[in-house]
N, C-alpha and C positions, 0 to 999 in steps of 0.2 A: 361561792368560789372556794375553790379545793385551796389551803395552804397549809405547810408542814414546815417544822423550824428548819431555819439556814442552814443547821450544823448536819441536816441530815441529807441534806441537798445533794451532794458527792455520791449518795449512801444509790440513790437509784439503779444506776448499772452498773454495779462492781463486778461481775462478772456473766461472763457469754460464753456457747461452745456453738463450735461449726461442727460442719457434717456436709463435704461434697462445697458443693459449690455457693448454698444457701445454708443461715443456719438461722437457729430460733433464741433470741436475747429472752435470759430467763434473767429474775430480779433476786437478789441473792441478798438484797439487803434488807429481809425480811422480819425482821426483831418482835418484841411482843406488842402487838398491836401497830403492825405494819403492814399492813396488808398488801397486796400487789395490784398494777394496775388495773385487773379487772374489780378488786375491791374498792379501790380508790372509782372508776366510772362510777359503782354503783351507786358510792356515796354521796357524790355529787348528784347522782339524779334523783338520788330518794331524799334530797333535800337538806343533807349535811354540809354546813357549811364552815365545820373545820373539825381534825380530827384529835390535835391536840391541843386542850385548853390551857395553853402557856401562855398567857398576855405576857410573862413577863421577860417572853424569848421575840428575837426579831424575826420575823417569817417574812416569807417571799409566796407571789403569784406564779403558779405553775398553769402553762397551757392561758395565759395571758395575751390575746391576738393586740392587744393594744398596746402591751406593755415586752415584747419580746425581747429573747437574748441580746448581748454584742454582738454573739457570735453568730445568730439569726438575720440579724439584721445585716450586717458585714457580709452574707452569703447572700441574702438578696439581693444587694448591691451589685455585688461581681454577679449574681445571675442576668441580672436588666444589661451589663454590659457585656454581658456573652464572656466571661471567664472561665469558661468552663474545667480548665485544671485546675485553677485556683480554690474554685467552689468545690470540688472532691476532692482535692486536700486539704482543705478545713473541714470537710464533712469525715474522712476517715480519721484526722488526727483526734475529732472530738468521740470516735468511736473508740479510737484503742484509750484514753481517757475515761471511756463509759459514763461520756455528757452527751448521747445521743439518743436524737426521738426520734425517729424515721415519721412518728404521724405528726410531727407539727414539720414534715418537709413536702411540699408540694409535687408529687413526683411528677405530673402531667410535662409541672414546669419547665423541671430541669431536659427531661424528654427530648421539649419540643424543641430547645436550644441543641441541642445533640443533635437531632430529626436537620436544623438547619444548618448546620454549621458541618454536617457529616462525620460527626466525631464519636467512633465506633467504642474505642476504646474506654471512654470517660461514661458510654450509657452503662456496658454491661460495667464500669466498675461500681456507678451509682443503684444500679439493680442488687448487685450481691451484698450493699445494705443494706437492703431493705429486710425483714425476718421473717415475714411471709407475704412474699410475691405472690398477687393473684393473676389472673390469667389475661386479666385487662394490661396489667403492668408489661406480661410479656408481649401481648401485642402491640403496645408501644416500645419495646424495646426490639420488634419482628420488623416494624415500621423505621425505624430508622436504618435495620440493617438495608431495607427496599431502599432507600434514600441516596442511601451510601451505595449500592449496588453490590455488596459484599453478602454473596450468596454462603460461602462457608461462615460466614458468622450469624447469617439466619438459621443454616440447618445446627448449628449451634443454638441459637434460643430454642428450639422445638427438644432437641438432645435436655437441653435444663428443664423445661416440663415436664418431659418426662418422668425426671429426674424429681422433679416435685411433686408427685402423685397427681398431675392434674393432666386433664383429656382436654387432647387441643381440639378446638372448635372450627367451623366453617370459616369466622374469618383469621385465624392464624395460617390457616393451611392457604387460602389465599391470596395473602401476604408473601406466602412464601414463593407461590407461584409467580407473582409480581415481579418479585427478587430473582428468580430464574431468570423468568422474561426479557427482564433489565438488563440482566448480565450478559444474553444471549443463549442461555443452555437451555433448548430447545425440547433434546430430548428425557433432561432432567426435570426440567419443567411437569411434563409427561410424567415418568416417575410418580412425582410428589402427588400427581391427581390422581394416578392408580392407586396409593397408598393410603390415599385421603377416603376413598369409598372401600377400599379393602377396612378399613376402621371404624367401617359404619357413618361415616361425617354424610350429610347429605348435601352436593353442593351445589350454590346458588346461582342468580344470572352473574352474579359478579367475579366468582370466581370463571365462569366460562367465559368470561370477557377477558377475564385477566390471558387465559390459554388463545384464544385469540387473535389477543394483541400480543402476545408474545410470538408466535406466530407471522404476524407483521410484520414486525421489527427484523425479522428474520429473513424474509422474503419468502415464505414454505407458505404457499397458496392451499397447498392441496392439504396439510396439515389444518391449518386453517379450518377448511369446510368440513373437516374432520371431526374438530372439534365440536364446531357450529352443528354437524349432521346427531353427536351423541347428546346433543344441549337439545332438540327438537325430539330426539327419542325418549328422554326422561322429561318430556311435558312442562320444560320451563319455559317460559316466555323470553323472547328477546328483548330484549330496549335500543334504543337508541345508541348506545356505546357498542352495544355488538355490533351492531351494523355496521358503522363507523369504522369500527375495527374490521370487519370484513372487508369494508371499500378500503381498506388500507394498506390490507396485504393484496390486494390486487394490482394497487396502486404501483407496488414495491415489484411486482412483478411484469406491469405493462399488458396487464389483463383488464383492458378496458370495458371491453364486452361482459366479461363475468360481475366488473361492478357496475355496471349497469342494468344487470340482472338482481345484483340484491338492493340495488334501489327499488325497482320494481316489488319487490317481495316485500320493502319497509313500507309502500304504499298501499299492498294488498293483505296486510293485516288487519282482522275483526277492528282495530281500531286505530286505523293508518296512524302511521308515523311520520310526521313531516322533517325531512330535511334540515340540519342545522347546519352553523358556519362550519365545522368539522367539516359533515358530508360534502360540502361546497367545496373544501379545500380540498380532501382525499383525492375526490372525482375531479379537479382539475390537475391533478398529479398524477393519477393514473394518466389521461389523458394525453398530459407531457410525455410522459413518459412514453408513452408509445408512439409520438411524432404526431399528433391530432390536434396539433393549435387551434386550428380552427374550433374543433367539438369545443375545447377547452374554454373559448370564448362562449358557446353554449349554456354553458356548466355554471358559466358566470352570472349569466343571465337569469338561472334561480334565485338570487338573492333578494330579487326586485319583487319573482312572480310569489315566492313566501313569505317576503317583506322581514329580511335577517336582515336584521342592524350591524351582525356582522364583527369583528376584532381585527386588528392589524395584522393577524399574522393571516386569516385567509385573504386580505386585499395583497400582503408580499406574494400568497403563492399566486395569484393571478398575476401580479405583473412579473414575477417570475417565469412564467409561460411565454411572456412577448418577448423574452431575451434571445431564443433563439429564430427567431423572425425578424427582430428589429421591430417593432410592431409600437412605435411610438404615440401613436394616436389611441390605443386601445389603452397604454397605457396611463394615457392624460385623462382619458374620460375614467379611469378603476380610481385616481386620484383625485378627479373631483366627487364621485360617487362618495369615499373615504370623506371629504370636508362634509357635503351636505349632507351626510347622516350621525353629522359631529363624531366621526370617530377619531381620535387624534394620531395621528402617523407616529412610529417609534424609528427606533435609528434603522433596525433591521428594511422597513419599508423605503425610509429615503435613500439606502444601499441598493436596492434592488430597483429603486426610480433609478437612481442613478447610471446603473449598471443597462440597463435596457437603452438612455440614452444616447451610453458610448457605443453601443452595440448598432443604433440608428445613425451614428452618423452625428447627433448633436453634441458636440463638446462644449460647448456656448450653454446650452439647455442644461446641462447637467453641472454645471458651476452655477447657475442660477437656482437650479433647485436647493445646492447645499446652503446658497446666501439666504432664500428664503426657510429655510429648516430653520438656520440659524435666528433670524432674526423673529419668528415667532415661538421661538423658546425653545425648538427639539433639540434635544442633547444629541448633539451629533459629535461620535466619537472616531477614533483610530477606522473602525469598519466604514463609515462611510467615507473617508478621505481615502480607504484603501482602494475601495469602489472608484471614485474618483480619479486616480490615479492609475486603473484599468482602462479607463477611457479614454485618458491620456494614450495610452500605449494603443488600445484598440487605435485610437485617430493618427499612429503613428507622428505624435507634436511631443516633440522632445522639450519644445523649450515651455508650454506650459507644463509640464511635467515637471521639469528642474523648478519654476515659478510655486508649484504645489509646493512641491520637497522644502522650498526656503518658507514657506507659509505654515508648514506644519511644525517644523524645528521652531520658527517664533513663536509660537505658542506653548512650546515645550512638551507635546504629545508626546507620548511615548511610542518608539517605529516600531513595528513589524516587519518580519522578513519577507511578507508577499508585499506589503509595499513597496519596499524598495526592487523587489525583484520585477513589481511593474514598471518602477524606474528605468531599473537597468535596461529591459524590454524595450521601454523608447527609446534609452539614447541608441542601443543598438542598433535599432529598426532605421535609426538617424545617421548611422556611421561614426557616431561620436564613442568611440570603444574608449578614446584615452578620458573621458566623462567619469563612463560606464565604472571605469577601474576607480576611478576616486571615489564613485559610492561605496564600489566592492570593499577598499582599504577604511570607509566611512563607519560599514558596518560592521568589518569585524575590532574598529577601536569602539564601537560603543556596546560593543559584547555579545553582537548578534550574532548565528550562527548560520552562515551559508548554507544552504541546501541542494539540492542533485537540480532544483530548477532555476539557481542562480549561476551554477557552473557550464550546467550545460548553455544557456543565454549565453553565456560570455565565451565557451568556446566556439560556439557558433559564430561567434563575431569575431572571433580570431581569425578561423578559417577563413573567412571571409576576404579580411584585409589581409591572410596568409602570413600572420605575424606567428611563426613557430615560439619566439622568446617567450611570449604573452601567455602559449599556449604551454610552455614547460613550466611554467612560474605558476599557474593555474593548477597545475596537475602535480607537482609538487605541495599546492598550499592543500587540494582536495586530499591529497593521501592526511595530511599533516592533522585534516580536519576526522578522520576518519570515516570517508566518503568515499565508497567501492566506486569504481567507474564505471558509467553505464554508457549504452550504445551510440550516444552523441557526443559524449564525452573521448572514447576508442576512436570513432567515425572520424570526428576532426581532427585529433590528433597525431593518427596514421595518415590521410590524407595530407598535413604539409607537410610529413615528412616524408613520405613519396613525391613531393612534388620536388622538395631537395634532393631528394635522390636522382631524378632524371634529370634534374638541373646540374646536375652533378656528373653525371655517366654523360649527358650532353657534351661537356667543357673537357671532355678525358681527362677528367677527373681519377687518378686510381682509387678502385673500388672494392679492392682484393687484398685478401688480406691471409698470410699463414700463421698465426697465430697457433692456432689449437690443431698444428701439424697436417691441416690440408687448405687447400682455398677455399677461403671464404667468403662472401660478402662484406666488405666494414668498411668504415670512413672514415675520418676527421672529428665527424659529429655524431660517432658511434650512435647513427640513427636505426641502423638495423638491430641492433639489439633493444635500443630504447622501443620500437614497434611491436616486437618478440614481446615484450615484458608486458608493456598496455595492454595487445592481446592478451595473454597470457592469465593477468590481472581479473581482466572483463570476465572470461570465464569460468575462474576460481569464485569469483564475486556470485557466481549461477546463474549470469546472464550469458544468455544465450546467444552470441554473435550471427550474423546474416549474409547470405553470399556475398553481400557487397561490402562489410568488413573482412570479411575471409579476402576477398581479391583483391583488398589494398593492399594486406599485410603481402599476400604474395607477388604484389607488383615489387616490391620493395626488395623480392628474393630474384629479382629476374635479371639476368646477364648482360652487361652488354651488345648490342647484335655486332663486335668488332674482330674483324680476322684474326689481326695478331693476336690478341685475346685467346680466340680455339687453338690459334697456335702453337701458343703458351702450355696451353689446359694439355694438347696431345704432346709436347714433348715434355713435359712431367709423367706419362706414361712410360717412357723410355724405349719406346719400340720407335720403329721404321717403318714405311711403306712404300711403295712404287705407285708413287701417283700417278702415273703414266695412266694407270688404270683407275684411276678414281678410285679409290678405298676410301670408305669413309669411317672414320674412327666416331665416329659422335658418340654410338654405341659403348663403348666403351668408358666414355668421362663421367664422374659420378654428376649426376643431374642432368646428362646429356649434353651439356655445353650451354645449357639454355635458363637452369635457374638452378640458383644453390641448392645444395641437398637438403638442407633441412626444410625446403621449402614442401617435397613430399612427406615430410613428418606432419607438417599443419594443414596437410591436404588429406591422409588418413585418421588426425584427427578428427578433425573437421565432419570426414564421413560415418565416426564412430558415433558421434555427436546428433547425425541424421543431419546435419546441415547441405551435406550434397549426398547424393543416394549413390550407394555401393554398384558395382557391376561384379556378376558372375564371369569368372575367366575359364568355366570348364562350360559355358554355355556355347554353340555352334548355330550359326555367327554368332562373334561377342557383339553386342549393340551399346554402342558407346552417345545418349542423349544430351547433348551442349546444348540444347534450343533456347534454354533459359538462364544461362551461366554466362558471368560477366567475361571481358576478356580475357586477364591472368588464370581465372579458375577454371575456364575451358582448356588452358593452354596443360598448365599442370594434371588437371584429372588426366587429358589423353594419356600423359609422360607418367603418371603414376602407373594407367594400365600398361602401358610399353614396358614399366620396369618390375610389373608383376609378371608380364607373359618372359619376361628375360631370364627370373629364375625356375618357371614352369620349362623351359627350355632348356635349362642348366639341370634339370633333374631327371628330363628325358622325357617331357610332356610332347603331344604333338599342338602345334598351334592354330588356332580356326581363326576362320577370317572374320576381318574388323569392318564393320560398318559403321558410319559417324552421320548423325545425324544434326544439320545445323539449321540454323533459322533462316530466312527468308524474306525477302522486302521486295512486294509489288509495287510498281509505279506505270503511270497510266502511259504512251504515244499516241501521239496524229501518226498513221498509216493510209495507204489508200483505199482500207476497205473500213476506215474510221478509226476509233477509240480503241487502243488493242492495248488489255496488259501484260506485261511482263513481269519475270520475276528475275530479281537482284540478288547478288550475296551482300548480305551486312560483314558490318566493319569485325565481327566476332569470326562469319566464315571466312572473312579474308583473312583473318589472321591465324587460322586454323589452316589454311591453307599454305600460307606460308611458313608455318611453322615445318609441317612436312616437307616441304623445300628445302629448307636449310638441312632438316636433319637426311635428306636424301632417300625419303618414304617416296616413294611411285604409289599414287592410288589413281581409281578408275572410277569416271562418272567427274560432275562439276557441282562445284560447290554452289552456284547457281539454285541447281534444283533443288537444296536441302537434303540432300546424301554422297555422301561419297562413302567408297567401300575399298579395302587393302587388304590383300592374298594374304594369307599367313604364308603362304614360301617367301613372300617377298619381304617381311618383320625378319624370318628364320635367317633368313641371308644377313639379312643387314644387322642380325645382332651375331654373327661368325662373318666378320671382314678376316680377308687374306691379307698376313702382311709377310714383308721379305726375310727369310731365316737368316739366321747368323751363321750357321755353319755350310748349309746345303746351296746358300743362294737361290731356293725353291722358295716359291710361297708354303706358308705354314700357318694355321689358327694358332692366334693368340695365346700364350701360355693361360694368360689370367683365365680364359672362360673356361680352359682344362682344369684348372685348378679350383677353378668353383662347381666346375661339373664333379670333379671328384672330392671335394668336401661335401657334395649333397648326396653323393652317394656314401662316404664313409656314413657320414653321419643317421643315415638308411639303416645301415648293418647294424652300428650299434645298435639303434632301438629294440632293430630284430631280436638281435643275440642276449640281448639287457645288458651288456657292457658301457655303461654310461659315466660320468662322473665330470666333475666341475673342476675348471684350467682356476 
């Protein structure tokens, strides 16, 4: 054994120089008859067993595996307990010290504690000790990046290779593909294999596995067979993992047929491949996946014919199959299969028993599976009581549901917010909304964080019991959470306050309001703006609202049907007429009399947005289509075109006739010549029907048949009503429509002339 006196002990790394990112400890404490470590190995092998004959100095064992450092030992320590910042910081502070051996540190070690722990940071700092990094090292340091799934910190280890004069190999580039795959980059992935053969690397089955499975994960089938098609042209053989990987992006894509074509091809290999619990599991997922339960149970039925013993995660995906059947029986026989082929069930499988029996119907069955999980030792955690608790809610049984929830807190689990949201689901489903809410306040004091499928739950049960308060206080706490509103969240909330609203206009309720210098719509419970805003909200959010959100909001902008009311609205115009002759001013009131103005601002939204589709006003006929449009958004579209052809009018347009196209409802009679149908107007064409009534539209045909059509002389007239002059006692057109005719033509000339300029 090599030993050298104490006092020179210190003397080994006195000094190091870097370069880049790696650097090389050179020994600087070299005095006469000091040789450096490569002198020092040799001596020890050629049999010297000490180099200064000092008895009368104290020496120490160097590179002593029996007898190591404090400081070696202390780092072993924290490594076995996974310390791993601790261990790199006693490993650098003993470097800038220069008491450091990089070869009495096991670097595999430290690695693989990195590799499990995902701790990206602490490999490459242990790496950049080391003084010459071999290319093993980096592929343990490539390896944890794949671990981690941090693909810039892989293409980072390949950049330090480089960087260290050494040629990455088949499997670094590999690795690296892994780490693409992981991550999902797809077409990076790709890349890095182009790069890899541009380099001369020649690559293996395993990295065409890795392209793949990456592939897979991804759901790109066709990429896939891509890969697979250039892995068959460069004469590599497949294994088993390819395949797998093949049946997997099929799987991903609900290309049953195609993996069952490269099953076929695993069988018809020089020297077949048989089928593992993978392929079992793939090919029952594809299978799922494409609506084939039945096949699925086929699929199953290989494990028997190739005698696979099998793992718990492919008996989950088989009973995972029966969940959307209910298929209780198939699932009791995949679980005693699991017992008698001693496989031991894990939490994931008694979630997915579970979950197929609330799907069946067994809520009894599926509390008994968890009592027996239990009582033969499976660690049944949070995931199955969540399952559990799904069940509940499927069986619509609130009170063992509440029974769970007091069962789980005695035990002091820790909740999840889809548990409770399957809570909430039953009490809902139970009408217990004031329950419901006590969770809701349960979880946000234990820190939980409500999500878009606990609010919407509860707004739905608002609407329900039509509690607006419930529903304000909701939508209040979502914003607070910072939770866009989405379309059930809009849906219920404009729904009770449209229902306030007609409850409201019902009771002559005033509804009007001048505020912002014209009439408006408002109330008491400033609900029409509060509706404006939700809307509003919903679509800045970039969800995309639906005729039937668009119609609530516009029911909520709609008038009245009360005389004195148009009354009101025509002597705020301050003109006169001789009603003797029936003049109808509708024309004239902004919205027609029928629904506040701004109600055609969210109906041109609306259409900008493609939510209702536009109509051409220089088309002859204009064809105006309701057949699929709720009742408010039939009513408004016509009234938006009326108030488009009003300024095409005002600017000296001629006007083509209107056809309306509305829906239709046959119902069967007894006649004397038998069973005879007829056809109906629905509640949409009756009220398009009426609408034109009030505003004293004539049109021609019956709403009956699914069209009715209106003269454009007859729109013309009714947007120029005669009313009686002030000075002549003659009938006379309206000042306002001269004066709109001749702002649209002032405003004509300017553009002409380029006289323009901003009031």
């Amino acid at each position: 054994m090599l030993v050298i006196p104490e006092k020179f002990e210190g003397e080994r790394h006195l000094g190091s120089d870097r370069e880049g990112f790696f650097h090389r400890r050179r020994d600087v404490g070299k005095s006469k008859g000091f040789p450096g470590d490569k002198g020092k190995r040799s001596l020890h092998q050629s049999g010297h067993k000490s180099f200064f004959p000092l008895p009368h100095l104290k020496t120490k064992s160097i590179n002593n595996k029996h007898h190591p450092s404090p400081q070696l030992s202390a780092y072993s320590r924290s490594l076995k307990e996974g310390r791993l910042i601790y261990c790199i910081e006693m490993l650098e502070d003993m470097e800038n010290k220069g008491l450091l051996d990089m070869d009495k540190i096991y670097h595999a070690g430290y690695l693989r504690v990195c590799k499990d722990q995902k701790a990206i940071k602490e490999a490459f700092r242990f790496v950049k000790l080391i003084p010459n990094p071999t290319l093993s090292t980096f592929n343990m340091l490539m390896s944890v990046c794949a671990c981690s799934q941090d693909s810039e910190g892989a293409f980072q280890v390949l950049k330090h290779v480089q960087e260290a004069g050494l040629r990455a190999d088949c499997k670094l580039y590999t690795t690296l593909i892994s780490t693409c795959a992981k991550c999902g980059k797809v077409d990076l992935m790709f890349k890095v294999f182009h790069e890899m053969v541009n380099a001369a690397v020649e690559p293996n089955v395993h990295t065409y596995g890795a392209l793949i499975d990456g592939c897979a994960k991804a759901g790109q089938v066709a990429k896939a067979f891509g890969a697979y098609g250039i892995m068959r042209s460069k004469n590599v053989k497949p294994d088993r993992v390819v395949f797998n990987a093949l049946i997997t992006a099929c799987g991903q894509s609900g290309a049953v047929y195609r993996a069952f074509d490269v099953l076929a091809e695993m069988r018809a290999e020089t020297q077949p491949i048989d089928p593992d619990h993978v392929t079992v599991g793939a090919l029952i997922k594809a299978c799922t996946n494409s609506g084939q339960v039945e096949r699925a149970r086929e699929v199953y039925n290989m494990i028997h014919e190739y005698k696979i013993k099998g793992t718990p995660e492919v008996y989950t995906i088989a009973v995972n199959s029966c969940s959307q059947t209910g298929d209780w029986d198939f699932a009791c026989s995949v679980y005693n299969d699991m017992k008698r082929t001693g496989v031991c069930p894990d939490e994931m499988f008694i979630s997915a028993l579970i979950d197929v029996a609330g799907h069946a119907g067994k809520l009894d069955a599926a509390f008994e599976i968890l009592q027996e999980a239990r009582a033969g030792g499976i660690h049944v955690g949070i995931i199955s009581y969540s399952s559990l608790m799904g069940a509940c809610s499927n069986a619509k049984n609130w009170r063992k549901a509440l029974e769970l929830y007091e069962d789980i807190k005695s035990v002091n689990m820790k909740l999840t917010v889809s548990t409770l949201n399957a809570l909430i689901t039953a009490l809902c489903d139970g009408d217990q909304l004031s329950k419901a809410l006590e969770v809701f306040l349960e979880m946000k004091r234990v820190g939980l964080c409500a999500n878009t499928i606990t609010y919407s739950v509860l707004f739905v049960a608002s609407e329900k019991k039509d509690d607006l308060e419930v529903g304000l206080m909701l939508y209040s706490q979502a914003t607070k959470d910072g939770l866009p509103p989405n379309l059930v969240m809009c849906r219920s909330l404009i729904a009770m306050c449209l229902r306030r609203f007609e409850k409201a206009c019902a009771h002559g309720e005033p509804v009007l309001s001048s505020k912002s210098g014209r009439l408006q719509i408002d109330n008491k419970w400033y609900m029409t703006a509060l509706v404006l805003r939700v809307y509003r909200e919903t679509i800045i959010a970039g969800v995309l609202p639906t005729m039937e959100e668009l119609s609530l909001v516009l029911g909520c902008l709609r008038l009245p049907h009360d005389e004195s009311l148009r009354n009101t609205l025509i002597e705020n115009l301050g003109v006169s007429t001789d009603t003797s002759k029936g003049s109808n001013l509708c024309s004239l009131i902004d919205g027609f009399g029928e629904y506040d103005p701004r109600a055609f601002s969210v109906l041109e939204e609306a259409s900008s947005l493609g939510i209702v589709p536009s109509v051409s006003l220089k088309e002859s006929p204009i064809v105006i289509d309701l057949m699929k449009m709720p009742v408010f958004t039939a009513e408004v579209y016509l009234l938006t075109v009326l108030k488009g052809l009003k300024h095409r009018l005002a600017a000296g347009a001629r006007l083509s006739n209107i056809i309306i196209l509305l829906p239709i409802e046959q119902t069967q009679i007894q006649s004397s010549k038998g069973v005879k149908k007829i056809n109906l107007s629905g509640r949409i064409s009756q009220a398009v029907a009426a609408l034109l009534r009030r505003l004293g539209i004539s049109y021609l045909g019956n709403e009956s048949y699914g069209k009715i059509r209106i003269n454009g002389v007859v729109v013309k007239r009714w947007f120029l009503p005669k009313l009686a002059s002030r000075f002549s006692g003659k009938p006379s057109y309206l000042s306002y429509q001269s004066r709109l005719s001749r702002g649209i033509t002032h405003q004509q000339r300017n553009i002409r002339s380029g006289n323009l300029y901003l009031d």
